[in-house]
BALOBA-1460 file (C-alpha; in Angstrom, 3 decimals):
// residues 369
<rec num="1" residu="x" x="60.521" y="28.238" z="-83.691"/>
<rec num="2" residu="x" x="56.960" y="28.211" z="-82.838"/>
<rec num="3" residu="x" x="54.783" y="25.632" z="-81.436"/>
<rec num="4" residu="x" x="53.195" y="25.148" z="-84.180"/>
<rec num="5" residu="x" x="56.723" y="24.509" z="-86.338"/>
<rec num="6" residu="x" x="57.481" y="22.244" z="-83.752"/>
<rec num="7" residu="x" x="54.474" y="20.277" z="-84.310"/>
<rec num="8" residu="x" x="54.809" y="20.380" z="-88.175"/>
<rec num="9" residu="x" x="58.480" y="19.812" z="-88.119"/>
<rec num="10" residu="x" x="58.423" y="16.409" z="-86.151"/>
<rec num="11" residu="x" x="58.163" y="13.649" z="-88.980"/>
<rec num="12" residu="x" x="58.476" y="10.992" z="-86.400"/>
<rec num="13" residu="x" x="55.771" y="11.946" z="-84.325"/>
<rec num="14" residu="x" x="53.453" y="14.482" z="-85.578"/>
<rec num="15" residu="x" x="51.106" y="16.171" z="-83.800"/>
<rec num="16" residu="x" x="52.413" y="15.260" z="-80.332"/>
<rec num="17" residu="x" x="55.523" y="17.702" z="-79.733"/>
<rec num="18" residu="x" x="54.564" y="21.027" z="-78.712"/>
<rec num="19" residu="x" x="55.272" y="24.002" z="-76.051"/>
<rec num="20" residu="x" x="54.051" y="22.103" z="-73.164"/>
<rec num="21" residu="x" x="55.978" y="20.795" z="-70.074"/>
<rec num="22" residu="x" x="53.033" y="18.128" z="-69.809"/>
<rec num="23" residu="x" x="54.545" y="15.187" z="-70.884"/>
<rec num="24" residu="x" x="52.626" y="12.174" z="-73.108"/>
<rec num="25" residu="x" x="51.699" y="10.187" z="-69.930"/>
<rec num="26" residu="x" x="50.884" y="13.090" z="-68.051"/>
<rec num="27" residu="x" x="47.945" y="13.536" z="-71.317"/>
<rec num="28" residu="x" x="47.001" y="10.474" z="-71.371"/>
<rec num="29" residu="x" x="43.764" y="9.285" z="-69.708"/>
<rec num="30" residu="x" x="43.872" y="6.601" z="-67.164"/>
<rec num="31" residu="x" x="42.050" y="3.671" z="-69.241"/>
<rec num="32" residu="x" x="45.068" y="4.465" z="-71.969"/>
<rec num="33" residu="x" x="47.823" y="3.792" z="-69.511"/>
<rec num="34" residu="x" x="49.682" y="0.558" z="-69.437"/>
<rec num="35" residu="x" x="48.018" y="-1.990" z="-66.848"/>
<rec num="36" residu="x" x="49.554" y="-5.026" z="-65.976"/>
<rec num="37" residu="x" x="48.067" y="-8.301" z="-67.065"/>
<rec num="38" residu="x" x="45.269" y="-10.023" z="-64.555"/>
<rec num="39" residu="x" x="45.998" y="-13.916" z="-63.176"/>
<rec num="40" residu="x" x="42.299" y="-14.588" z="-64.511"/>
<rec num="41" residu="x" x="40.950" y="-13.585" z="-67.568"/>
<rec num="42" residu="x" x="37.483" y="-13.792" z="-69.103"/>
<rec num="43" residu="x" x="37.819" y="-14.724" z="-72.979"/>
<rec num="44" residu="x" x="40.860" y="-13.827" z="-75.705"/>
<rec num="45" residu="x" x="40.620" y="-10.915" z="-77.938"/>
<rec num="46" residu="x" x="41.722" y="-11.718" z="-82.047"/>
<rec num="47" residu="x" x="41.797" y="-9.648" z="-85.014"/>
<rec num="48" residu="x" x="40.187" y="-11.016" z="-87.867"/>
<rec num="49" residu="x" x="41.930" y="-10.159" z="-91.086"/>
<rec num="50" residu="x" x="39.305" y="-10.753" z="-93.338"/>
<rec num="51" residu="x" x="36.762" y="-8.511" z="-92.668"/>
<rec num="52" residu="x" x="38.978" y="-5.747" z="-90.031"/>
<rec num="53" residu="x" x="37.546" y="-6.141" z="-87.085"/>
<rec num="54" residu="x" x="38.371" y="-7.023" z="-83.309"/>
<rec num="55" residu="x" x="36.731" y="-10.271" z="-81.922"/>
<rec num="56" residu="x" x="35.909" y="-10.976" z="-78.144"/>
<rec num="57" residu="x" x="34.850" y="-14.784" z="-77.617"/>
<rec num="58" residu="x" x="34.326" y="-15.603" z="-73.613"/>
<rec num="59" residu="x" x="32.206" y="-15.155" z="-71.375"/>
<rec num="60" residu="x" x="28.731" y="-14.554" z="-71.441"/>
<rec num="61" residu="x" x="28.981" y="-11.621" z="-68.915"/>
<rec num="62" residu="x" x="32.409" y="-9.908" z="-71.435"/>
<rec num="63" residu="x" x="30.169" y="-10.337" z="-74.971"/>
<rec num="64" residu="x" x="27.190" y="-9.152" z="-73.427"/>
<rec num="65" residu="x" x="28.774" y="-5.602" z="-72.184"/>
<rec num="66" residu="x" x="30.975" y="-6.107" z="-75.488"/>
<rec num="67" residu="x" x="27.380" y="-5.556" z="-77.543"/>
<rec num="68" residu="x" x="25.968" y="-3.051" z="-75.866"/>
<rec num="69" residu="x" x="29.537" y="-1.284" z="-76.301"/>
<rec num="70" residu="x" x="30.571" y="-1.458" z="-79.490"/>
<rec num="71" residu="x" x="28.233" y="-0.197" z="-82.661"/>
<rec num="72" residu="x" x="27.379" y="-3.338" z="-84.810"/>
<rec num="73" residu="x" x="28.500" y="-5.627" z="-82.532"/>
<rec num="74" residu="x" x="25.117" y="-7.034" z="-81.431"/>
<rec num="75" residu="x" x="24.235" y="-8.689" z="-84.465"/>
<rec num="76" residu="x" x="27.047" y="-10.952" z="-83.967"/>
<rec num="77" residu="x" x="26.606" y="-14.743" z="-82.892"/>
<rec num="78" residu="x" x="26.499" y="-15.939" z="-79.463"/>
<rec num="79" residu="x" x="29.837" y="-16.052" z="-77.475"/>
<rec num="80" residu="x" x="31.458" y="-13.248" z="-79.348"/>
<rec num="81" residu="x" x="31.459" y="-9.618" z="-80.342"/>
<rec num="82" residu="x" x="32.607" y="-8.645" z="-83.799"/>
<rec num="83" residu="x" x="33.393" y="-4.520" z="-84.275"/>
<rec num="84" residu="x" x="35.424" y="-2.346" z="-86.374"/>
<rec num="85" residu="x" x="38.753" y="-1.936" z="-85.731"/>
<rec num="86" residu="x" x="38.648" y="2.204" z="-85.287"/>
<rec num="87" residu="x" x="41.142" y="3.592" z="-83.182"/>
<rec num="88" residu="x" x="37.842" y="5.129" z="-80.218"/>
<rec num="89" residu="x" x="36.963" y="1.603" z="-80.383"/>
<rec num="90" residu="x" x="40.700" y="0.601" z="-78.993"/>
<rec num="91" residu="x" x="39.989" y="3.040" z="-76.329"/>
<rec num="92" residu="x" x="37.416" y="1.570" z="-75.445"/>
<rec num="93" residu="x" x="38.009" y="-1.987" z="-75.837"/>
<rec num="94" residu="x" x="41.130" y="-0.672" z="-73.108"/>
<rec num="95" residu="x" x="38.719" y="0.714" z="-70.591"/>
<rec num="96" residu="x" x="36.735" y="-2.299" z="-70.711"/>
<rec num="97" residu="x" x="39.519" y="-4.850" z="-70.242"/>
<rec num="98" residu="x" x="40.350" y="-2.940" z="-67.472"/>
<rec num="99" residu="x" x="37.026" y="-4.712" z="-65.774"/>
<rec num="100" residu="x" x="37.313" y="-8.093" z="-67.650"/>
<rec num="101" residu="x" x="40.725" y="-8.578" z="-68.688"/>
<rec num="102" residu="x" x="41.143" y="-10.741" z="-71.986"/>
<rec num="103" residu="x" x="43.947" y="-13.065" z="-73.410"/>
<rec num="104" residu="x" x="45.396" y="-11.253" z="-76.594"/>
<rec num="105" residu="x" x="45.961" y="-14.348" z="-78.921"/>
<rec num="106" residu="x" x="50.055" y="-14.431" z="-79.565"/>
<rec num="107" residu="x" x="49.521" y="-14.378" z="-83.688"/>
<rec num="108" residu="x" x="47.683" y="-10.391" z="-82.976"/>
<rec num="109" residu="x" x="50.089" y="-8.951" z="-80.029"/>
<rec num="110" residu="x" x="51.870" y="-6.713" z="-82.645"/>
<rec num="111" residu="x" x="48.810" y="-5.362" z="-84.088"/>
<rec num="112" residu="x" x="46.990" y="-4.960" z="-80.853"/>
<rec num="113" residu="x" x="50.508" y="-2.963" z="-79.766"/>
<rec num="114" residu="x" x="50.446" y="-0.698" z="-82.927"/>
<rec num="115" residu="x" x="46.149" y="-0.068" z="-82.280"/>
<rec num="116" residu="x" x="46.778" y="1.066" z="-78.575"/>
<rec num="117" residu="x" x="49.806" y="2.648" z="-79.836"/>
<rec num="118" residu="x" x="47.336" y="4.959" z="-82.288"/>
<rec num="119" residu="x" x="44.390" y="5.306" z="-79.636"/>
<rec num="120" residu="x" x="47.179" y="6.523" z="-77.415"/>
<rec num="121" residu="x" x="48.010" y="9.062" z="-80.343"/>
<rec num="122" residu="x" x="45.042" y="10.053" z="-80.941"/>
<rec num="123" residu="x" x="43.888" y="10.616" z="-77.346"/>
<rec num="124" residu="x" x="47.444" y="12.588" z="-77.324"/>
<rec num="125" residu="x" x="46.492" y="14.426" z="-80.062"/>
<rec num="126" residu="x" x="43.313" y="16.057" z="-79.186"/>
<rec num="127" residu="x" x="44.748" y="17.410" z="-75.457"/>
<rec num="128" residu="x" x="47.727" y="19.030" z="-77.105"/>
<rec num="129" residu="x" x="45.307" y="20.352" z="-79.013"/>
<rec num="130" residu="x" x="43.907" y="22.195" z="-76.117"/>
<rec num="131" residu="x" x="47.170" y="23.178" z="-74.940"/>
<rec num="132" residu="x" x="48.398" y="25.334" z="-78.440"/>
<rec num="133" residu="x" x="47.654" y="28.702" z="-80.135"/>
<rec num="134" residu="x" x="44.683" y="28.713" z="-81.704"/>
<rec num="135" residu="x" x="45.899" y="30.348" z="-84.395"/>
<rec num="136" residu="x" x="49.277" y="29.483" z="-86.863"/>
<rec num="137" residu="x" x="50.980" y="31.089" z="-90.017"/>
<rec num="138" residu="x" x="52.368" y="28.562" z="-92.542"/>
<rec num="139" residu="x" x="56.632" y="28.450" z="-92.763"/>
<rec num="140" residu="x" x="57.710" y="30.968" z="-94.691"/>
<rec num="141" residu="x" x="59.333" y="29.913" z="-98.342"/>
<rec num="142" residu="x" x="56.656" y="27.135" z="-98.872"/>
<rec num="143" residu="x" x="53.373" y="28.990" z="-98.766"/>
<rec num="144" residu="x" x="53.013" y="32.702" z="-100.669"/>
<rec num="145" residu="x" x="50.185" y="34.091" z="-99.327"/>
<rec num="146" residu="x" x="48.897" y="36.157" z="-96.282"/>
<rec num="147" residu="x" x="46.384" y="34.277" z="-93.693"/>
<rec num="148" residu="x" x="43.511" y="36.452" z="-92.128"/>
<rec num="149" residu="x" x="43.260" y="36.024" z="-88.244"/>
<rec num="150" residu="x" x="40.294" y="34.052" z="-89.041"/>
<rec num="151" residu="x" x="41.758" y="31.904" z="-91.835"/>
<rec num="152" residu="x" x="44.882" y="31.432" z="-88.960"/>
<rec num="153" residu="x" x="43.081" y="29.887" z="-86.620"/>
<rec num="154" residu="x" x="41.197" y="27.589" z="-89.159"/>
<rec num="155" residu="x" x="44.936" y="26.574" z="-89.785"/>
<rec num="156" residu="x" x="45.664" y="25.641" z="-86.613"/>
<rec num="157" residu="x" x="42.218" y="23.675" z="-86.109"/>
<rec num="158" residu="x" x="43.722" y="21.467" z="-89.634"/>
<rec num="159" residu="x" x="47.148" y="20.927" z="-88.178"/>
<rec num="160" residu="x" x="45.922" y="19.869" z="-84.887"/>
<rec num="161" residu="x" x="43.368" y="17.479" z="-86.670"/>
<rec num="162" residu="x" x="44.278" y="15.078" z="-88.658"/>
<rec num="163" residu="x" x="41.049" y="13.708" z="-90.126"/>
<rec num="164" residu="x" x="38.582" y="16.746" z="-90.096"/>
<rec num="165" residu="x" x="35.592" y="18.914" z="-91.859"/>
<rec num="166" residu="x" x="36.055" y="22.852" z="-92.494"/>
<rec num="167" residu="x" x="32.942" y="23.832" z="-93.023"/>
<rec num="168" residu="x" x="33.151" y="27.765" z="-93.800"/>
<rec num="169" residu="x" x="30.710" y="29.517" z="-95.547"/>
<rec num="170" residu="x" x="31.518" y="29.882" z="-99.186"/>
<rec num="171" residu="x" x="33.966" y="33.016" z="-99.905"/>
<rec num="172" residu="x" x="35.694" y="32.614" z="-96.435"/>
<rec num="173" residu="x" x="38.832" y="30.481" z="-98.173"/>
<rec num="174" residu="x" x="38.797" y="27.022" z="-97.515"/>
<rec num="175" residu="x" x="40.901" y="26.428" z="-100.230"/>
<rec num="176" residu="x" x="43.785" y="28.568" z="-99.198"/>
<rec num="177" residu="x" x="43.546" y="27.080" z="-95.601"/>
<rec num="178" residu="x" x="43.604" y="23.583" z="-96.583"/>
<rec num="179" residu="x" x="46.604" y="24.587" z="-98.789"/>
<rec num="180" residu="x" x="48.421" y="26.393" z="-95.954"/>
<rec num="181" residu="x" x="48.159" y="22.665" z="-93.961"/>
<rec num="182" residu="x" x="49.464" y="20.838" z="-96.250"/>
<rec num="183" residu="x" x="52.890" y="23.418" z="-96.832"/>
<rec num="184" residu="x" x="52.935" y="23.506" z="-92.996"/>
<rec num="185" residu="x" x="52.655" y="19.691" z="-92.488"/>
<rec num="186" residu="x" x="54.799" y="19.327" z="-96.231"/>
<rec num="187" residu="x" x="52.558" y="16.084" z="-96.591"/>
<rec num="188" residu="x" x="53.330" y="15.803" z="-100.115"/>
<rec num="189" residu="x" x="52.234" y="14.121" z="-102.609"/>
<rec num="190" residu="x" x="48.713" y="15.198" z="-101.517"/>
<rec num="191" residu="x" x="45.504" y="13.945" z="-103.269"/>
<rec num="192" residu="x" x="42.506" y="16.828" z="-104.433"/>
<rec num="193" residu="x" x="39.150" y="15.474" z="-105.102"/>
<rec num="194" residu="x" x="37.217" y="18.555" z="-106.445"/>
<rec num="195" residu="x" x="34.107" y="18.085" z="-108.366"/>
<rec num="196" residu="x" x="34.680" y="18.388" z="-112.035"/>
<rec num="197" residu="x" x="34.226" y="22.328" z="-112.754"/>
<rec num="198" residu="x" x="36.758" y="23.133" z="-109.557"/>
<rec num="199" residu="x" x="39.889" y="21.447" z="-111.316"/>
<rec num="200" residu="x" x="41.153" y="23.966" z="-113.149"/>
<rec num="201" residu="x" x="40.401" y="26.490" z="-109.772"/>
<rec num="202" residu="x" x="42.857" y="23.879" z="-107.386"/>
<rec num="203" residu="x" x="45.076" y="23.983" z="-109.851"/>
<rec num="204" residu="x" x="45.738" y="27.272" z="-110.418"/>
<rec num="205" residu="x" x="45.263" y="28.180" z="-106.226"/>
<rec num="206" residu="x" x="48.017" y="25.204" z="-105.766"/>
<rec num="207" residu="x" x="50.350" y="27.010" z="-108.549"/>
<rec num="208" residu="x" x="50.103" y="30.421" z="-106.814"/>
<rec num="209" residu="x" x="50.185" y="29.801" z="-103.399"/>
<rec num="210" residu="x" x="52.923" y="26.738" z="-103.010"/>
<rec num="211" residu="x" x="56.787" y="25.929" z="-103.143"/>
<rec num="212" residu="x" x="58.272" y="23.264" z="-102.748"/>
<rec num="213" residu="x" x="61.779" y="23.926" z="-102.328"/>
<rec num="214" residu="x" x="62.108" y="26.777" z="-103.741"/>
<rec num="215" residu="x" x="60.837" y="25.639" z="-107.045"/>
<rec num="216" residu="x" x="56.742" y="25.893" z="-107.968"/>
<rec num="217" residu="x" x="54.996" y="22.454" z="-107.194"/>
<rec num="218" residu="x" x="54.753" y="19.707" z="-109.903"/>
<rec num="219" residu="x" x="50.580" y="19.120" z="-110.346"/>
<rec num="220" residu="x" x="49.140" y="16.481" z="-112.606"/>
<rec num="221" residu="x" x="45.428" y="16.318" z="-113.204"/>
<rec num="222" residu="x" x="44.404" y="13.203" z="-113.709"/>
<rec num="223" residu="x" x="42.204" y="12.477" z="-116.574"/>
<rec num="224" residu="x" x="40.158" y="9.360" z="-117.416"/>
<rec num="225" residu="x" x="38.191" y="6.831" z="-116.346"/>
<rec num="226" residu="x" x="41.381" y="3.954" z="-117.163"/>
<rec num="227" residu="x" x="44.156" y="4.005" z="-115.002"/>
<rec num="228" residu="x" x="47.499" y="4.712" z="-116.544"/>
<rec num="229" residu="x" x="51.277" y="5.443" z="-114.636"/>
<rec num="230" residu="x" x="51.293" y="8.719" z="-113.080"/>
<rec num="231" residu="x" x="54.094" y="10.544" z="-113.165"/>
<rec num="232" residu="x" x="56.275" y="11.956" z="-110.598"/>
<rec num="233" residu="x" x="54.057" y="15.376" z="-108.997"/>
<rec num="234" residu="x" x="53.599" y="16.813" z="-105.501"/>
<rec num="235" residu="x" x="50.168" y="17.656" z="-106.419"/>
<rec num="236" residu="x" x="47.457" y="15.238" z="-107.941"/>
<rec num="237" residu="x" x="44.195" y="16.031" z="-108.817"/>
<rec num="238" residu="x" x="41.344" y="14.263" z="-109.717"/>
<rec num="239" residu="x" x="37.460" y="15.080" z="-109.796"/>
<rec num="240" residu="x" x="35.177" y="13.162" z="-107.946"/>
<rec num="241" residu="x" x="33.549" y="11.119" z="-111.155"/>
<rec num="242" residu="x" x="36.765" y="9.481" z="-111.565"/>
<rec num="243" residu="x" x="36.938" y="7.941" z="-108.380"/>
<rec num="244" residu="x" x="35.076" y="4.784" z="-109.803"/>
<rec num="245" residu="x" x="37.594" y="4.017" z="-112.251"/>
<rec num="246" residu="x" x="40.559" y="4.499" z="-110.013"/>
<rec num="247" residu="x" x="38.892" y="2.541" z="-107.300"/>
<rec num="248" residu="x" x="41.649" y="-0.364" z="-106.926"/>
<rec num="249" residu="x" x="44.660" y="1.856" z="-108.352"/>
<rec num="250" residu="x" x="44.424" y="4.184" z="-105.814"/>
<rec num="251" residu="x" x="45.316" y="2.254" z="-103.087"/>
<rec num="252" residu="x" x="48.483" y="1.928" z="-105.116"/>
<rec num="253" residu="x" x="49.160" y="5.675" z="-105.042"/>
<rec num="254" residu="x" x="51.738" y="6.915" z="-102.760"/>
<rec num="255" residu="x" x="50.081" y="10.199" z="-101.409"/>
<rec num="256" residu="x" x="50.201" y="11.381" z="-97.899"/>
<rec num="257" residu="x" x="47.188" y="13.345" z="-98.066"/>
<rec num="258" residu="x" x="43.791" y="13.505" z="-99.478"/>
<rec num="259" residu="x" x="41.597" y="16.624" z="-99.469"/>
<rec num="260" residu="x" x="38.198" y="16.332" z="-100.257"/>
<rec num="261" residu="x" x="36.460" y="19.447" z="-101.755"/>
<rec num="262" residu="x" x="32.917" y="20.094" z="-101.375"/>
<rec num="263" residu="x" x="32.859" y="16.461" z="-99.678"/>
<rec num="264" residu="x" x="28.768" y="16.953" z="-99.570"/>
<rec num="265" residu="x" x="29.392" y="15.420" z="-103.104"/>
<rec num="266" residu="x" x="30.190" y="11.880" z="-100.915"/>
<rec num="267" residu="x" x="26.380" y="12.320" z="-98.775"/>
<rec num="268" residu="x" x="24.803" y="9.155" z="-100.262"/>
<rec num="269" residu="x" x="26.615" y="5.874" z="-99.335"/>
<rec num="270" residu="x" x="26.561" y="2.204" z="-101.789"/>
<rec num="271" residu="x" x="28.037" y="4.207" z="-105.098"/>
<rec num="272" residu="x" x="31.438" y="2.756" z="-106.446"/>
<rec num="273" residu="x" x="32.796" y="6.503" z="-106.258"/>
<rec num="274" residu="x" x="31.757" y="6.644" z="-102.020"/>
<rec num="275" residu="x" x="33.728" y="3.121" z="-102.384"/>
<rec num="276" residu="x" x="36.584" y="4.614" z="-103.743"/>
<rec num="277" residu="x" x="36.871" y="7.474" z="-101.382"/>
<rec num="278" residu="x" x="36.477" y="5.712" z="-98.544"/>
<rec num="279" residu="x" x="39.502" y="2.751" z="-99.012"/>
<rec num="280" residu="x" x="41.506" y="5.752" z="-100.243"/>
<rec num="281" residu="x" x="40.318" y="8.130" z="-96.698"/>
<rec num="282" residu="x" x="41.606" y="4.735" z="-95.062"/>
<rec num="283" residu="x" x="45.297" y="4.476" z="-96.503"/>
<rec num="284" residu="x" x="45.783" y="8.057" z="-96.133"/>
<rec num="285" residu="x" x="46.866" y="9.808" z="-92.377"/>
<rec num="286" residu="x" x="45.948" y="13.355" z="-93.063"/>
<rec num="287" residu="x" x="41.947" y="13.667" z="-94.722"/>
<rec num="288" residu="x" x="40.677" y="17.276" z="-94.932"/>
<rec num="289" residu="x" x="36.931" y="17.357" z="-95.863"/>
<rec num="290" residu="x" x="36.041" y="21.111" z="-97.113"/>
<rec num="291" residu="x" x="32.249" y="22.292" z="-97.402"/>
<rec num="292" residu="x" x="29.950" y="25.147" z="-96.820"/>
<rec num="293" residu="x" x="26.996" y="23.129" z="-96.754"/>
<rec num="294" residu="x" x="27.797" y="19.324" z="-95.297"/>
<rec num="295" residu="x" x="24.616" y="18.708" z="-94.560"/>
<rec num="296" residu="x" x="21.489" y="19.063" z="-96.803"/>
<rec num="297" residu="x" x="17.528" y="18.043" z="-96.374"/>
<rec num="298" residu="x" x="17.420" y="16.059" z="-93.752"/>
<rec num="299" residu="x" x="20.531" y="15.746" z="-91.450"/>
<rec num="300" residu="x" x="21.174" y="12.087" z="-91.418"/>
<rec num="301" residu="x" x="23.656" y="12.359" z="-94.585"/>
<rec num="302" residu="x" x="26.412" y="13.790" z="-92.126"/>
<rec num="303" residu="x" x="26.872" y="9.852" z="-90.869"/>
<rec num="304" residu="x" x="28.213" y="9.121" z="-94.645"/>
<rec num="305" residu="x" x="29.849" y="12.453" z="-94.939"/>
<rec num="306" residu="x" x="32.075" y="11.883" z="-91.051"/>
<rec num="307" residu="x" x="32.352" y="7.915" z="-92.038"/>
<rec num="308" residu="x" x="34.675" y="9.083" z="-95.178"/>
<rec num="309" residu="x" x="36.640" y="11.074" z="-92.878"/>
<rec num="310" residu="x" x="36.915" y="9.073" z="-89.982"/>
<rec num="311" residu="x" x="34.969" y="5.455" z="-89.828"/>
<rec num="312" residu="x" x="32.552" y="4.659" z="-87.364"/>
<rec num="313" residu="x" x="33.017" y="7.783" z="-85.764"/>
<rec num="314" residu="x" x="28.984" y="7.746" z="-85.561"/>
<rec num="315" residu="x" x="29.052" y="4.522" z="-84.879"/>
<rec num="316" residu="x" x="27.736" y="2.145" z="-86.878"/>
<rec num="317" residu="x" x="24.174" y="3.513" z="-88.660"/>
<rec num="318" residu="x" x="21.377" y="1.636" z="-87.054"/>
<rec num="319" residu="x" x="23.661" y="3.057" z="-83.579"/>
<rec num="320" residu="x" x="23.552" y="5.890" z="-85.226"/>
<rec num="321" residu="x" x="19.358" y="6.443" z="-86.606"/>
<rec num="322" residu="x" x="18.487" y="4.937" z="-83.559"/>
<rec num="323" residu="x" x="20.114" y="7.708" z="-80.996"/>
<rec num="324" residu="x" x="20.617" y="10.583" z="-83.157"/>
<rec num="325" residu="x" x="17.385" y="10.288" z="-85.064"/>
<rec num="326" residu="x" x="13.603" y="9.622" z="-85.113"/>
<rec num="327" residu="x" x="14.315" y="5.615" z="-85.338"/>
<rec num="328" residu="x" x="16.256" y="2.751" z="-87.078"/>
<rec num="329" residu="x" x="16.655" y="3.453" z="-90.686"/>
<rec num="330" residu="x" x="15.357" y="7.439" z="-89.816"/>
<rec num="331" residu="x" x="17.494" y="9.869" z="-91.390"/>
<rec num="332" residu="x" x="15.728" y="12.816" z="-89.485"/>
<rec num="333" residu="x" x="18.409" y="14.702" z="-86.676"/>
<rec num="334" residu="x" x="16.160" y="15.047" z="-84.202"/>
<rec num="335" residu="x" x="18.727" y="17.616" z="-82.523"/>
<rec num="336" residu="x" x="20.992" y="19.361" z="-85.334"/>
<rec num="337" residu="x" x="22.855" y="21.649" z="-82.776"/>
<rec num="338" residu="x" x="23.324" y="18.844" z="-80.388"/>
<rec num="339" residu="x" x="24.939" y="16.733" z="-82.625"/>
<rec num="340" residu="x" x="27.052" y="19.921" z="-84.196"/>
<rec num="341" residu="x" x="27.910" y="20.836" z="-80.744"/>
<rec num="342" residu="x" x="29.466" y="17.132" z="-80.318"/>
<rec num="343" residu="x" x="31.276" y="17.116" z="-83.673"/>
<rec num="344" residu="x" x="32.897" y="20.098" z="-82.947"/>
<rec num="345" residu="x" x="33.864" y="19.675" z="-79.360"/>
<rec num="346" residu="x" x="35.390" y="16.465" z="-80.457"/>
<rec num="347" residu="x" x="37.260" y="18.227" z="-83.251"/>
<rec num="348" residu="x" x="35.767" y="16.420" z="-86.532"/>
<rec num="349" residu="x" x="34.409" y="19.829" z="-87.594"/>
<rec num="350" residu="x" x="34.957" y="23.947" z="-87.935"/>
<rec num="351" residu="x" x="31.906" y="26.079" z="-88.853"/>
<rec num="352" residu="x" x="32.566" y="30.491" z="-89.174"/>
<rec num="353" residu="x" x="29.844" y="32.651" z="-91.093"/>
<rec num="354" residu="x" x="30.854" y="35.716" z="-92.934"/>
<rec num="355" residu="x" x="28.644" y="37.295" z="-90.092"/>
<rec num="356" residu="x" x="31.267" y="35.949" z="-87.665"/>
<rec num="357" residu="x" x="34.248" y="37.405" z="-89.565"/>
<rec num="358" residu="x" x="32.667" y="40.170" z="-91.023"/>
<rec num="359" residu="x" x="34.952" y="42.600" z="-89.744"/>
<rec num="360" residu="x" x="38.144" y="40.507" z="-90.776"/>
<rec num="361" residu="x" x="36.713" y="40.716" z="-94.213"/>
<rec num="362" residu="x" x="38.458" y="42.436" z="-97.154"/>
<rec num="363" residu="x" x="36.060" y="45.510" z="-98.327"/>
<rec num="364" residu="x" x="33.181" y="44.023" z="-100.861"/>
<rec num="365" residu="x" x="34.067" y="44.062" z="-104.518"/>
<rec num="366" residu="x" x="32.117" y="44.758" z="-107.718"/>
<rec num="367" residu="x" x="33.191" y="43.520" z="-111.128"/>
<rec num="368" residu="x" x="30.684" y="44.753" z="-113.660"/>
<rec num="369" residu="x" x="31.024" y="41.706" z="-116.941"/>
């Protein structure tokens, strides 16, 4: 068994077995580790239900580094910080306590536990990635279909990322990859949002190149703007101007995994259909975004686009305009490779050209029509 089977065969834990001798601790990074709690502390730390976010209330000298911490936190009112409850925002919240220790109301100890718990995992996560192969082939009996070395590593960049962007070039086969991930990880029932004239495309690729116990996978395309019972399939799709209709059902739908083709089609935030994608990118624990061109005209759509996949990432978007671009409200990059250089190091995204692969191409092919 390969490292990579180990990782994809551990239900329990995913993404944190692997062929190292390191163990969990040994990845974790100091402001992670448990601390004992301080005799004084400087305010209490709640989770408010309503609107899903942490709140500090204390001292002056704990909100004050709390809102120059924590994107969107500055508008709230005096003697507390308000942010979003996202999983880098745990980490962080950890690291600061670790200078002004806070009194975890008794009601929120469990979530606080299971938030640390994920930070931990995720933190976890992204050093084993550093540890593995950089390339994986899917199990054999559940995937028919031949990876290039290329297409191998984009496979192992999906299994060690959980909520992530391949952003190929067109013709370098995103489709098969993100298929390949999801018979490694067997996250099924798993979610396709195509746009409208790509339906029939997923659902032939998901015919040929998966099996599900030895038998071809059961795929329903969803059809409709009205909700109706779904029945029983390892394989839903539904095109992105459906989402709006589906809004509140989805959350109801029991899939493990949501892929997001050409997720460009999600650049402009306040539609009911960015709504729906993003409350059903929340429920989900695997979110594959695939696109050749995420970004178009001006840059500052990539904050929507990285928000579906993983929210707040960016921070919040005046955080966001205001270091990344010309201003609050700008939606200008002022450095595109900068901020490419970041999402990739920090494994939201994974960019090859046909230049790049050129040579692990296939010979070109002419069909005269």
């Amino acid at each position: 068994m390969t490292e990579y089977e180990d990782w994809y065969e551990s239900e329990d834990s995913p993404g944190l077995s692997g062929g190292s001798e390191d163990t969990d601790d040994d990845l974790l990074p100091a402001y992670l580790r448990p601390v004992e709690q301080a005799g004084h502390t400087y305010g209490t730390l709640s989770y408010n239900r309503r609107s899903k976010c942490w709140v500090v209330k204390g001292d002056p000298s704990v909100t004050e580094m709390c809102k120059r911490l924590f994107p969107g936190s500055a508008g709230s009112k005096r003697g507390e910080a308000r942010f979003t409850a996202h999983r880098r925002a745990v980490g962080d919240l950890c690291w600061l306590m670790l200078r002004f220790p806070l009194q975890i109301k008794l009601q929120d100890l469990p979530l606080w536990d299971k938030a640390v718990g994920e930070a931990r995992e995720a933190a976890i996560r992204k050093e084993r990635a550093a540890l593995m192969p950089q390339s994986a082939t899917p199990p054999e009996g559940t995937f028919h279909g031949r990876l290039r070395p290329f297409q191998q590593e984009g496979l192992a960049f999906l299994l060690t990322h959980d909520r992530c962007l391949l952003a190929d070039e067109m013709g370098l086969g995103k489709t098969v990859q993100a298929l390949a991930c999801i018979a490694a990880t067997r996250h099924f029932p798993v979610l396709v949002i195509p746009p409208a004239h790509l339906t029939r495309n997923w659902q032939e690729e998901a015919s040929r190149f998966l099996s599900i116990d030895g038998r071809p996978p059961r795929i329903h395309i969803i059809k409709g703007l009205t909700p109706y019972d779904l029945p029983e399939a390892d394989v839903y799709i539904m095109h992105y101007l459906l989402l709006r209709g589906w809004k509140e059902a989805l959350k109801t739908l029991p899939v493990r995994a949501v892929i997001f083709d050409e997720i460009q089609e999600l650049r402009h935030a306040g539609t009911e259909k960015y709504s729906a994608a993003s409350l059903l990118a929340e429920q989900c624990g695997h979110v594959i975004g695939l696109s050749g061109t995420p970004i178009y005209n001006t840059g500052g759509e990539i904050w929507n686009v990285i928000n579906i996949l993983d929210y707040h990432f960016l921070g919040d978007w005046e955080s966001f305009s205001r270091e990344w671009c010309y201003g609050y409200g700008n939606a200008v990059v002022i450095k595109p490779d900068l901020l490419g250089d970041y999402l990739r190091r920090e494994g939201l995204i994974l960019r090859r050209t046909k230049q790049q692969v050129l040579k692990e191409l296939p010979p070109k092919r002419r069909l005269v029509q």
